[in-house]
PALUMDO-811506 format. One record per residue (C-alpha): residue number from 0; x, y, z; residue in three letters. Coordinates in Angstrom, 3 decimals, decimal comma, always signed. Layout:
! residues N
[NUM [X Y Z] 'ALA'],
...
END
This chain:
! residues 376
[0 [+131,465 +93,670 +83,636] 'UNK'],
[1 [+127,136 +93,634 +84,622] 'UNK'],
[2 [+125,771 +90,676 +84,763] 'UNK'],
[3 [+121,931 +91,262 +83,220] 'UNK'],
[4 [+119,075 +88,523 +84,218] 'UNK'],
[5 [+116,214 +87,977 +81,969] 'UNK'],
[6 [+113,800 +90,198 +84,244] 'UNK'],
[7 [+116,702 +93,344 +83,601] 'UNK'],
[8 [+117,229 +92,539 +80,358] 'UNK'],
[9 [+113,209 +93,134 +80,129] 'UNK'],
[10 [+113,216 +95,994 +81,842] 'UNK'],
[11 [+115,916 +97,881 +79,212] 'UNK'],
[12 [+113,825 +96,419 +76,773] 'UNK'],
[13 [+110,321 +98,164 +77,689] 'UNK'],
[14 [+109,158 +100,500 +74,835] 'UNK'],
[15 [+107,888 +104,602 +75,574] 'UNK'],
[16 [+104,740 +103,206 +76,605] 'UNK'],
[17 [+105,347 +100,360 +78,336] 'UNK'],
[18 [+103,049 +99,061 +81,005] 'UNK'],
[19 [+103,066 +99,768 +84,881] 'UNK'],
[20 [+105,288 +96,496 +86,693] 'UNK'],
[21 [+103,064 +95,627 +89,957] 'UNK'],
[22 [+105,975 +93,455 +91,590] 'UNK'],
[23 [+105,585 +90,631 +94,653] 'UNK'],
[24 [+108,267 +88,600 +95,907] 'UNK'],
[25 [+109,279 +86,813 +99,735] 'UNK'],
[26 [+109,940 +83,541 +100,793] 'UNK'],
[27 [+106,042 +82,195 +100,203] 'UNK'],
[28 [+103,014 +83,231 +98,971] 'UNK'],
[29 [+104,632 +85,103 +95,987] 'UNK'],
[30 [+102,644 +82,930 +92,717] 'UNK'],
[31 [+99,055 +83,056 +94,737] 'UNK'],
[32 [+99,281 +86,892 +95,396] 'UNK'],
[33 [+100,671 +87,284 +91,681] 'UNK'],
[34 [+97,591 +85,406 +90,277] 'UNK'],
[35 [+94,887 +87,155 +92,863] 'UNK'],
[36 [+96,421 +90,575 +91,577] 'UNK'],
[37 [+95,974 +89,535 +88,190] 'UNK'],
[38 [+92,585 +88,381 +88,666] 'UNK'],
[39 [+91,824 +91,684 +91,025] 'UNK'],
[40 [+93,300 +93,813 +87,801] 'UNK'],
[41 [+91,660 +91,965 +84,705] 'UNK'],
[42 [+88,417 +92,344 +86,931] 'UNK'],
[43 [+89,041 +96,072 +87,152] 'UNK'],
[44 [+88,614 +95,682 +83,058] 'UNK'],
[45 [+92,100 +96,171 +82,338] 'UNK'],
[46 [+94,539 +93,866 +80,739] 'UNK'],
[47 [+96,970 +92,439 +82,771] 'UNK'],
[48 [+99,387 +89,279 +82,706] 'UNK'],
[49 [+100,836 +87,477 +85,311] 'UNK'],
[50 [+104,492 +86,871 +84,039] 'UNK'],
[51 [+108,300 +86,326 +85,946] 'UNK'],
[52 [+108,493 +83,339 +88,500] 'UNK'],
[53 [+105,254 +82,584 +88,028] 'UNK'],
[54 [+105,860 +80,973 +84,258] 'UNK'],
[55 [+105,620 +83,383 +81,935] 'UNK'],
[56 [+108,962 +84,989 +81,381] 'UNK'],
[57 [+108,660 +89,017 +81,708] 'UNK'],
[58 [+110,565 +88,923 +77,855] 'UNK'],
[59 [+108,226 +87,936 +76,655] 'UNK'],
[60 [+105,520 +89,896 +77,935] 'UNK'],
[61 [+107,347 +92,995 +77,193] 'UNK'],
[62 [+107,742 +91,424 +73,344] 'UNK'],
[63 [+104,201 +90,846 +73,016] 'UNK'],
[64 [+102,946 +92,961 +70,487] 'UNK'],
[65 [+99,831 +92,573 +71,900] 'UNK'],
[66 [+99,241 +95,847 +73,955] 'UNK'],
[67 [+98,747 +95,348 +77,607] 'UNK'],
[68 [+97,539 +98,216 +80,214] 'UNK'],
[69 [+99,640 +96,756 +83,573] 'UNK'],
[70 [+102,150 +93,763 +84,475] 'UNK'],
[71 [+101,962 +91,598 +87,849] 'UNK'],
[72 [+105,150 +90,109 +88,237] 'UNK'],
[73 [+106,707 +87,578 +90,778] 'UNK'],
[74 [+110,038 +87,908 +90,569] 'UNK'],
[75 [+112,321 +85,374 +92,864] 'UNK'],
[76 [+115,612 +86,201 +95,204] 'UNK'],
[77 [+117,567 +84,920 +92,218] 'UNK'],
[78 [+116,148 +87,436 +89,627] 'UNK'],
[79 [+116,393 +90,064 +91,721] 'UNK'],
[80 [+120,252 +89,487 +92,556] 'UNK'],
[81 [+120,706 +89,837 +88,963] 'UNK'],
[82 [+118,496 +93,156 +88,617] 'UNK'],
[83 [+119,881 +96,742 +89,446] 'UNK'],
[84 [+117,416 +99,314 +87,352] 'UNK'],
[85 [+114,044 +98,209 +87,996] 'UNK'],
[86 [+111,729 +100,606 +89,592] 'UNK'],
[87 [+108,056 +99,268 +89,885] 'UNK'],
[88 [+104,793 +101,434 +90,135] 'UNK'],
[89 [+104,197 +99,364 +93,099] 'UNK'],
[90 [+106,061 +96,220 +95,047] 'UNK'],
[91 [+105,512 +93,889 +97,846] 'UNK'],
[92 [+107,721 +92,007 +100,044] 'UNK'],
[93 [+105,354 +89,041 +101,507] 'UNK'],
[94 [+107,512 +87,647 +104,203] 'UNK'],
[95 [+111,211 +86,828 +104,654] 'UNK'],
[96 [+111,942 +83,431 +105,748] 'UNK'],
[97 [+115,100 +80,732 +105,782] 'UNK'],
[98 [+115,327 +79,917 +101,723] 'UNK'],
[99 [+118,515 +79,049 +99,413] 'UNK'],
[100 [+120,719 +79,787 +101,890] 'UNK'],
[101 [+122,934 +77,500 +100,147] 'UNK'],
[102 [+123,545 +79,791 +97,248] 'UNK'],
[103 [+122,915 +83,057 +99,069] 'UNK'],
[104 [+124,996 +82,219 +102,122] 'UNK'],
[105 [+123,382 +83,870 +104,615] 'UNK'],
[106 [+120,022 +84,757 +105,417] 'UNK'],
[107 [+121,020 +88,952 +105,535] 'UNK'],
[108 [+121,952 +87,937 +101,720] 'UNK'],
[109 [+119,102 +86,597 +100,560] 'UNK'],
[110 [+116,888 +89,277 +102,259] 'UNK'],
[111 [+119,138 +91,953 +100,553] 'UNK'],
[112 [+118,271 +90,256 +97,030] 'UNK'],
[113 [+114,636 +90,334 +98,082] 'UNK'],
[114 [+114,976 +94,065 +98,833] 'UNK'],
[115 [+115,734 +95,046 +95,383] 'UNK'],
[116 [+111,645 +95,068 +94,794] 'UNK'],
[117 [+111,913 +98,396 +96,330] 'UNK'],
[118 [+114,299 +100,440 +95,023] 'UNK'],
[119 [+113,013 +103,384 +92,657] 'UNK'],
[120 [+109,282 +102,415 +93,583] 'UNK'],
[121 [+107,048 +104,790 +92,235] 'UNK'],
[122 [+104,351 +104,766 +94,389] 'UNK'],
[123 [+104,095 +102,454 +96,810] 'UNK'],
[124 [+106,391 +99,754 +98,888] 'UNK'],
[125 [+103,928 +96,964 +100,541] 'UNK'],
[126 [+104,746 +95,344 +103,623] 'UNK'],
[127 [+103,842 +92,961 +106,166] 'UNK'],
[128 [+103,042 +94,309 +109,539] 'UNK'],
[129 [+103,606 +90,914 +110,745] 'UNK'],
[130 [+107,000 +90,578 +109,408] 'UNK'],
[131 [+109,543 +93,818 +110,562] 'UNK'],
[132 [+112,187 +92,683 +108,453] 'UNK'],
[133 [+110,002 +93,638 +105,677] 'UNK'],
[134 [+109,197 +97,185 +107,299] 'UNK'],
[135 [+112,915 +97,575 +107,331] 'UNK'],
[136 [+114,076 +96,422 +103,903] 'UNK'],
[137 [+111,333 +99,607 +102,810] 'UNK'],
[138 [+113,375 +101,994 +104,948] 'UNK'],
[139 [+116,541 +100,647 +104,120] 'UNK'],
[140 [+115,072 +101,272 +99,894] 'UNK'],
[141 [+116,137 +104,663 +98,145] 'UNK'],
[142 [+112,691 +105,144 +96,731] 'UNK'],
[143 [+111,203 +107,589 +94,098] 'UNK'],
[144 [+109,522 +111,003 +95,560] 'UNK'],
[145 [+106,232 +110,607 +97,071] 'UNK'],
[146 [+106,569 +106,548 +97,134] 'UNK'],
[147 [+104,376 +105,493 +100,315] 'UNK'],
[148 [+104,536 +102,624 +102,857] 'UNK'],
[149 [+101,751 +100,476 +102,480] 'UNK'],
[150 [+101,324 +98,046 +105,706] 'UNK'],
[151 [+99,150 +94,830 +105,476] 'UNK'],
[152 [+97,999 +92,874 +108,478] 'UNK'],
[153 [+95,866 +90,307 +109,616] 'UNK'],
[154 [+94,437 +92,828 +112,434] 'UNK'],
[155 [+92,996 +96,209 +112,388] 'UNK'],
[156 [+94,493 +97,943 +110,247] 'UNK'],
[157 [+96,079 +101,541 +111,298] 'UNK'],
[158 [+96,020 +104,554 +108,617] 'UNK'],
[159 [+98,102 +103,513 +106,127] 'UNK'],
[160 [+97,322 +100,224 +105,996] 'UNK'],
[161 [+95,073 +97,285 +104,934] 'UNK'],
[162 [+93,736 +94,892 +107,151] 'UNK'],
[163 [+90,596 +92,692 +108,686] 'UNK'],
[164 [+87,739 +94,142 +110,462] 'UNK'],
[165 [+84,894 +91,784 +111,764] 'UNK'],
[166 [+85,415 +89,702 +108,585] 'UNK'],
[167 [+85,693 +92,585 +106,155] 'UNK'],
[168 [+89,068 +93,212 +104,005] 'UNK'],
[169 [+89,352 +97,053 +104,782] 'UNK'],
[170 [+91,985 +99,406 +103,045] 'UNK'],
[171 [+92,360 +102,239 +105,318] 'UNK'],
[172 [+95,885 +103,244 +103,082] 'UNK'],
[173 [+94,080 +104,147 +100,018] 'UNK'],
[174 [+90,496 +105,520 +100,859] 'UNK'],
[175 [+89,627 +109,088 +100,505] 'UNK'],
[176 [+88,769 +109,443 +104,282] 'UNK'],
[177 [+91,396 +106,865 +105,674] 'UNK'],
[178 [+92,037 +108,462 +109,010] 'UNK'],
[179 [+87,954 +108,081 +110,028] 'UNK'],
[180 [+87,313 +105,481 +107,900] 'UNK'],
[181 [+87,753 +102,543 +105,595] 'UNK'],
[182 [+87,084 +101,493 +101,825] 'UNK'],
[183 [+85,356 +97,602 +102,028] 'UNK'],
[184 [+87,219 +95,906 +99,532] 'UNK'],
[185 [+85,454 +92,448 +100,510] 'UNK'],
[186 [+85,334 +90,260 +102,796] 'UNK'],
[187 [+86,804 +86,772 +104,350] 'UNK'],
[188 [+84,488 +84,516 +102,614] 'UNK'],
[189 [+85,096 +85,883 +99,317] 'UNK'],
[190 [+88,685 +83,813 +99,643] 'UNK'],
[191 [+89,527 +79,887 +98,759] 'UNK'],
[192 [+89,766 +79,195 +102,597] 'UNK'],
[193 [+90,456 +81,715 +105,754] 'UNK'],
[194 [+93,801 +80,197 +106,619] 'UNK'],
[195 [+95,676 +83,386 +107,887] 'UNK'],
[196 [+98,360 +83,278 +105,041] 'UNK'],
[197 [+95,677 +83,433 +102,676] 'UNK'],
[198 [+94,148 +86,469 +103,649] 'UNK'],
[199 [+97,672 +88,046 +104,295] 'UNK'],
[200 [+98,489 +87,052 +100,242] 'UNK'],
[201 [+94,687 +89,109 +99,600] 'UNK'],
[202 [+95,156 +91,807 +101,526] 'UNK'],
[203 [+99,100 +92,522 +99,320] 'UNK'],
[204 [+97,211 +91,848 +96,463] 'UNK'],
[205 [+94,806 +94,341 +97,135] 'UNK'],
[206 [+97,281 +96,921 +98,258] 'UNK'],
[207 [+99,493 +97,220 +95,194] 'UNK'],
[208 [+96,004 +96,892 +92,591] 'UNK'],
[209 [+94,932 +99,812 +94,885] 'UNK'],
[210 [+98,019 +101,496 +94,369] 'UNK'],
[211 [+97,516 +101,454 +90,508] 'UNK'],
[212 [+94,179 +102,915 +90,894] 'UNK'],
[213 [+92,104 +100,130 +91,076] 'UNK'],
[214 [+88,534 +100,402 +92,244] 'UNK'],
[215 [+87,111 +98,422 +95,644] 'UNK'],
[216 [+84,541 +96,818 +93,995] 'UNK'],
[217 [+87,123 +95,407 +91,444] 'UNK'],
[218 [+89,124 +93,688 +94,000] 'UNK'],
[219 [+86,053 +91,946 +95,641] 'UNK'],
[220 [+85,035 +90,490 +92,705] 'UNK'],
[221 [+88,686 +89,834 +91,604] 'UNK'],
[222 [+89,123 +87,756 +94,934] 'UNK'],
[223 [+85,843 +85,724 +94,502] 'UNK'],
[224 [+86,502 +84,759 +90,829] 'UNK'],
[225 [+90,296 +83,567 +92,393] 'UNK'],
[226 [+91,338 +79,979 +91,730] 'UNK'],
[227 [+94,246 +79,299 +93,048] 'UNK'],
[228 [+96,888 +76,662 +91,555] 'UNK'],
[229 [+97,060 +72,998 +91,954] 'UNK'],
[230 [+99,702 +71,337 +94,819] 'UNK'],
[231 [+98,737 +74,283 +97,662] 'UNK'],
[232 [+96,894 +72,142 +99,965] 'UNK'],
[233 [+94,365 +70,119 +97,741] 'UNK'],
[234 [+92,778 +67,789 +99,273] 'UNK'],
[235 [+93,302 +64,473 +97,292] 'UNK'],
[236 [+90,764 +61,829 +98,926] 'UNK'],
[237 [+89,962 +61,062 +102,072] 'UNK'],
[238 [+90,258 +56,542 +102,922] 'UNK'],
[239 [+89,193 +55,059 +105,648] 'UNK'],
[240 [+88,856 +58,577 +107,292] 'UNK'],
[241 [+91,748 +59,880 +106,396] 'UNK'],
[242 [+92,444 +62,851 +104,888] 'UNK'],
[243 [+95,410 +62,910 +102,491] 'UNK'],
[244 [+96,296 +66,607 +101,000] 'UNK'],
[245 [+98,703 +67,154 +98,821] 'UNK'],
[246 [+100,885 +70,624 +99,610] 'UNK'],
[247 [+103,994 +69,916 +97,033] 'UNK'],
[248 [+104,572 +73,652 +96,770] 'UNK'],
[249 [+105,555 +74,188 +100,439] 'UNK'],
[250 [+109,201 +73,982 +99,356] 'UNK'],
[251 [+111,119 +75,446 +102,486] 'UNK'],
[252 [+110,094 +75,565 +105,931] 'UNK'],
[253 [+107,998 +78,600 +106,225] 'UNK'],
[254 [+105,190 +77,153 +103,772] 'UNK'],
[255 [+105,626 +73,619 +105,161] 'UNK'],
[256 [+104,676 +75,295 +108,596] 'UNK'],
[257 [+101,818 +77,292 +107,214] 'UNK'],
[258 [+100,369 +74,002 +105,942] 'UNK'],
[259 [+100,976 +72,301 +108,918] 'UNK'],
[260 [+98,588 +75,069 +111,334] 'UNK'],
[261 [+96,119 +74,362 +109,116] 'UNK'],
[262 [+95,397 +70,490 +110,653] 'UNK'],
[263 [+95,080 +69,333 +114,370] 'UNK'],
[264 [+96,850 +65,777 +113,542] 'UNK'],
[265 [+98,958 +65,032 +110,902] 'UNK'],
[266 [+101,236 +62,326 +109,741] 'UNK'],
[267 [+103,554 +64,804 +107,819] 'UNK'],
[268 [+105,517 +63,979 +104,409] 'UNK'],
[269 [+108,655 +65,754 +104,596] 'UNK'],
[270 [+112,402 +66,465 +102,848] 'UNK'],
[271 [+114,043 +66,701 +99,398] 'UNK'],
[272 [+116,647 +69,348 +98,998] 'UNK'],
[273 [+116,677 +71,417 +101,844] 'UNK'],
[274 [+118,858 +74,250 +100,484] 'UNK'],
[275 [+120,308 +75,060 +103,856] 'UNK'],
[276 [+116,906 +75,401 +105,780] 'UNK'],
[277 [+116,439 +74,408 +109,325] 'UNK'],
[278 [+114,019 +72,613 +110,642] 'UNK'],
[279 [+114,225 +73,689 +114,519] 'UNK'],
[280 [+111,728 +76,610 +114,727] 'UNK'],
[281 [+109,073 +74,038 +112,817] 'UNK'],
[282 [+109,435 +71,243 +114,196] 'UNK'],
[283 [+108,898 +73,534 +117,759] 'UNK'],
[284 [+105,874 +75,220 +116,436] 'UNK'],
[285 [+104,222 +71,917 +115,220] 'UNK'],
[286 [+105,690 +69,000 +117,599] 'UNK'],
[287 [+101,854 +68,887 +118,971] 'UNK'],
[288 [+100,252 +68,273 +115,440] 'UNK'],
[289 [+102,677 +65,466 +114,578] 'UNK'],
[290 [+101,163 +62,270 +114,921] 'UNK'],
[291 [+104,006 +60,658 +112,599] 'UNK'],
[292 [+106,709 +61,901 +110,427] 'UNK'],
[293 [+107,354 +60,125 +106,640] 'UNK'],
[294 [+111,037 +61,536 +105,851] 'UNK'],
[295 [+112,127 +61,206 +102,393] 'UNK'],
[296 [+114,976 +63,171 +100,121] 'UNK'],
[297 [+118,937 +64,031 +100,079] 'UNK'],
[298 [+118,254 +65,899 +102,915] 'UNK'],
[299 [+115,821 +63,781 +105,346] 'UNK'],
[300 [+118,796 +64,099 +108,072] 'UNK'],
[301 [+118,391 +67,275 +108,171] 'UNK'],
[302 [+114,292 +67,097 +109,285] 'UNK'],
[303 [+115,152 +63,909 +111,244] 'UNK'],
[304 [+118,132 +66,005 +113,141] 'UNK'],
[305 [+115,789 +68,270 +114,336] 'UNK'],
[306 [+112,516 +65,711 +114,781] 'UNK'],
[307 [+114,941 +64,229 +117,849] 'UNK'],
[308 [+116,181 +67,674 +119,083] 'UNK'],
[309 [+112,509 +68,707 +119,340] 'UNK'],
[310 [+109,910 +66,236 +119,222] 'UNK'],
[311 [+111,724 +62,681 +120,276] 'UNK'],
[312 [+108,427 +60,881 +121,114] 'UNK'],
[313 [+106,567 +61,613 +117,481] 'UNK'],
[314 [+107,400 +58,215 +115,308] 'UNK'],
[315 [+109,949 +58,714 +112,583] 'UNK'],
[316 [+109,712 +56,264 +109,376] 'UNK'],
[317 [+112,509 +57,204 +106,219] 'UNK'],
[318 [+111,739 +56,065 +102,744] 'UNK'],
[319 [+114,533 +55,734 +100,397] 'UNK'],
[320 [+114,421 +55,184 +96,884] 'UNK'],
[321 [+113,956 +56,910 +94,046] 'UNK'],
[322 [+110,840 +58,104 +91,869] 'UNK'],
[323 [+109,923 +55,371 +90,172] 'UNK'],
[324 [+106,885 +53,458 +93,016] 'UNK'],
[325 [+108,963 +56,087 +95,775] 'UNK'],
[326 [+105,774 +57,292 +96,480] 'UNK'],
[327 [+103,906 +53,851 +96,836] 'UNK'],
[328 [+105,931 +53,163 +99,565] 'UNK'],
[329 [+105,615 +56,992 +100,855] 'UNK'],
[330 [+101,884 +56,593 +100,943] 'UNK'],
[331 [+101,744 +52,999 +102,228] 'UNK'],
[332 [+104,089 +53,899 +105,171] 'UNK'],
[333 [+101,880 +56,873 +105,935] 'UNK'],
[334 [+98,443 +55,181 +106,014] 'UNK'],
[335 [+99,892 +52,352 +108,164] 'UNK'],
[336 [+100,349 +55,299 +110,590] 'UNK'],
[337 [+97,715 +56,945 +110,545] 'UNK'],
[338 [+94,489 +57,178 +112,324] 'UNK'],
[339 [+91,037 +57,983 +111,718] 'UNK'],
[340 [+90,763 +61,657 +111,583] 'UNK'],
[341 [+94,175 +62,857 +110,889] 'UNK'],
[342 [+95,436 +63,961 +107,523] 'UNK'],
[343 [+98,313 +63,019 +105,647] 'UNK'],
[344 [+99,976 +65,768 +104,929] 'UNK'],
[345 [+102,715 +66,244 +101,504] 'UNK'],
[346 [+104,452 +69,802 +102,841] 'UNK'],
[347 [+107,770 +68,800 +102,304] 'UNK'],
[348 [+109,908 +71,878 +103,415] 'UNK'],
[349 [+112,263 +71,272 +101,103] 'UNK'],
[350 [+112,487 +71,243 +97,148] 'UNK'],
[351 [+112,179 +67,987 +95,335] 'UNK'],
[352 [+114,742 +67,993 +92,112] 'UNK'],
[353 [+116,809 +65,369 +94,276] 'UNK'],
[354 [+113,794 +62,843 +93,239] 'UNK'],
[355 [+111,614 +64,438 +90,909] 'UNK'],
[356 [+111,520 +66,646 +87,873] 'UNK'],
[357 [+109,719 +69,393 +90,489] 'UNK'],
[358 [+107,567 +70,156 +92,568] 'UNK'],
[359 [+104,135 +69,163 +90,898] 'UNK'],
[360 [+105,721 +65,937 +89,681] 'UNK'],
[361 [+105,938 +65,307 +93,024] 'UNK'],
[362 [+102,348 +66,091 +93,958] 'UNK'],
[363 [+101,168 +64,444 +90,855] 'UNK'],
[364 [+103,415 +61,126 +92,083] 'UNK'],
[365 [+101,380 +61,491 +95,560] 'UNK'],
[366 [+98,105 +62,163 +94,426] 'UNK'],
[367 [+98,307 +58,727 +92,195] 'UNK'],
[368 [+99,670 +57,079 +94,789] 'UNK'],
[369 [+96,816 +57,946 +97,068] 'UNK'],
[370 [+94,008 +56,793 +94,772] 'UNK'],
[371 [+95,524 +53,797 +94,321] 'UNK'],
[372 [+95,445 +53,032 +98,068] 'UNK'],
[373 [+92,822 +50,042 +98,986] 'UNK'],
[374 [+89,900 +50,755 +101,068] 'UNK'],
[375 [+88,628 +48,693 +104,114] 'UNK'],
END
């Protein structure tokens, strides 16, 4: 008997002249390149919504009888499992990374699910050049006629692709003269920050509004009108020179390591549910940024486990508790350790429903805690 998911269930549901489904999904990244390629489309004057993971179910987009032109869609691992006829204008894998292995099983599983985006793509399957398992779940897709492979990276970009020259987003994939030459479609500075998964998120939102059409012009001004949600790496105050940022949504590994590149010295706040993560290949990347660790969570073993494997010499403090003042000791622990200069850091690696209602609860729990923190 099929089992249909909400996102399927929308799909069957789509009228004669439904909009255009511009899809993203991967292990991070997938809600900020969702809302850029929203923003990117709605300032290419058509009317788009950013539905699917992101909070908006697809339903009830595809109910609306308001008329809309095009769809940007996150869709997570899990909705994809339970999809089997979608078949985007355009999709984009962002990166495949160590997430809910504990209901997948194994990593080959949960890159499978994320491979779904592609199949029956109409016209083109966005990858990261950075990231070959995504180049290979495209050739591993049974794609419609005349579908492309679109490669992003954070280099010069190669015909066929988008990329970063001397500052400047260029698309040399979708540019009338692409083996000579390049289509601007902004620059660097036109982003939040230049942190390297940024621009990577830019440059696949760019790719698939290109893909529908969109004009250059529209997706620089798209990208400098882009806000980008709360809980990705605000920064919440900074005491007694201390920064303290709150990254809530770095939920597994990969994102907790992308926040972590982005200071010299941190005392990192870290663990919740680890849905059968790692923490090796982190904790080995970052060892030299740790100036102290904060563990909290179900989980916190599993971060402390591989804190002694890797990086015996970096301080360990566990909090236990749970949400109510959890992070009032959190914060007070990590100020005690830290020094002028670093940052406390909230990328917990892991997802937070052990402790809180989710992840912005969380964030919100932190960023009180913070401001309630004395000053010398």
């Amino acid at each position: 008997m099929p089992v249909w998911g909400e996102v399927e269930l929308a799909w069957r549901l789509r009228g004669p002249d439904a909009p255009p489904w511009l899809c993203v999904t991967g292990t991070n990244g997938k809600t900020t390149t969702v809302q850029m390629l929203d923003a990117i489309l709605r300032a290419g004057g058509l009317r788009s919504a950013a539905v699917g993971n992101v909070g908006r179910p697809v339903l009830e987009a595809v109910m609306d009888p308001e008329p809309l032109d095009v769809l940007a869609v996150e869709l997570s691992s899990f909705q994809l499992h339970w999809s089997s006829s979608l078949a985007a204008e355009a999709s984009a894998v962002l990166n495949i990374a160590d997430d809910h292995l504990d209901w997948h099983g194994t990593l080959d599983a949960y890159a499978h699910a994320k491979g779904r985006v592609y199949e029956n793509v109409e016209r083109a399957c966005v990858y990261n050049v950075q990231d070959p398992r995504t180049e290979q779940l495209v050739r591993d897709a049974d794609v419609q006629e005349g579908a492309r492979a679109i490669g992003f990276t954070l280099g010069v970009p190669a015909p066929g692709m988008l990329g970063v020259v001397d500052g400047l987003l260029a698309d040399r994939a979708f540019a009338p003269d692409r083996q000579t030459s390049a289509a601007e479609l902004g620059s660097v500075a036109d982003l939040p920050d230049d942190a390297p998964h940024t621009v990577a998120n830019a440059l696949a939102a760019a790719a698939l509004a290109r893909a529908h059409g969109v004009e250059p012009r529209a997706v620089r001004d798209g990208l400098r009108g882009f806000r980008r949600g709360p809980h990705r790496a605000d920064l919440v105050a900074e005491v007694d020179g201390v920064r303290y940022v709150d990254d809530s949504k770095a939920t597994n590994p990969h994102a907790a390591l992308a926040s972590l590149r982005g200071v010299e010295s941190a005392v990192w706040i870290a663990g919740g549910l680890a849905k059968g993560a790692r923490f090796d290949e982190l904790v080995q990347a970052a060892r030299e940024r740790l100036r102290a660790v904060v563990l909290i969570g179900t989980d916190r073993a599993v971060v402390a486990e591989a804190l002694a494997r890797h990086a015996p010499d970096v301080p360990v403090t566990e909090v236990v508790g749970g949400e109510d003042g959890l992070m009032d000791d959190v914060v007070a622990a990590a100020a005690a350790l830290a020094r002028t200069g670093d940052t406390v850091l909230l990328a917990p690696g892991c997802a937070s429903m052990d402790q809180f209602r989710d992840y912005a609860a969380r964030g919100d729990a932190f960023a009180a805690s913070v401001r309630r923190l004395p000053t010398a």
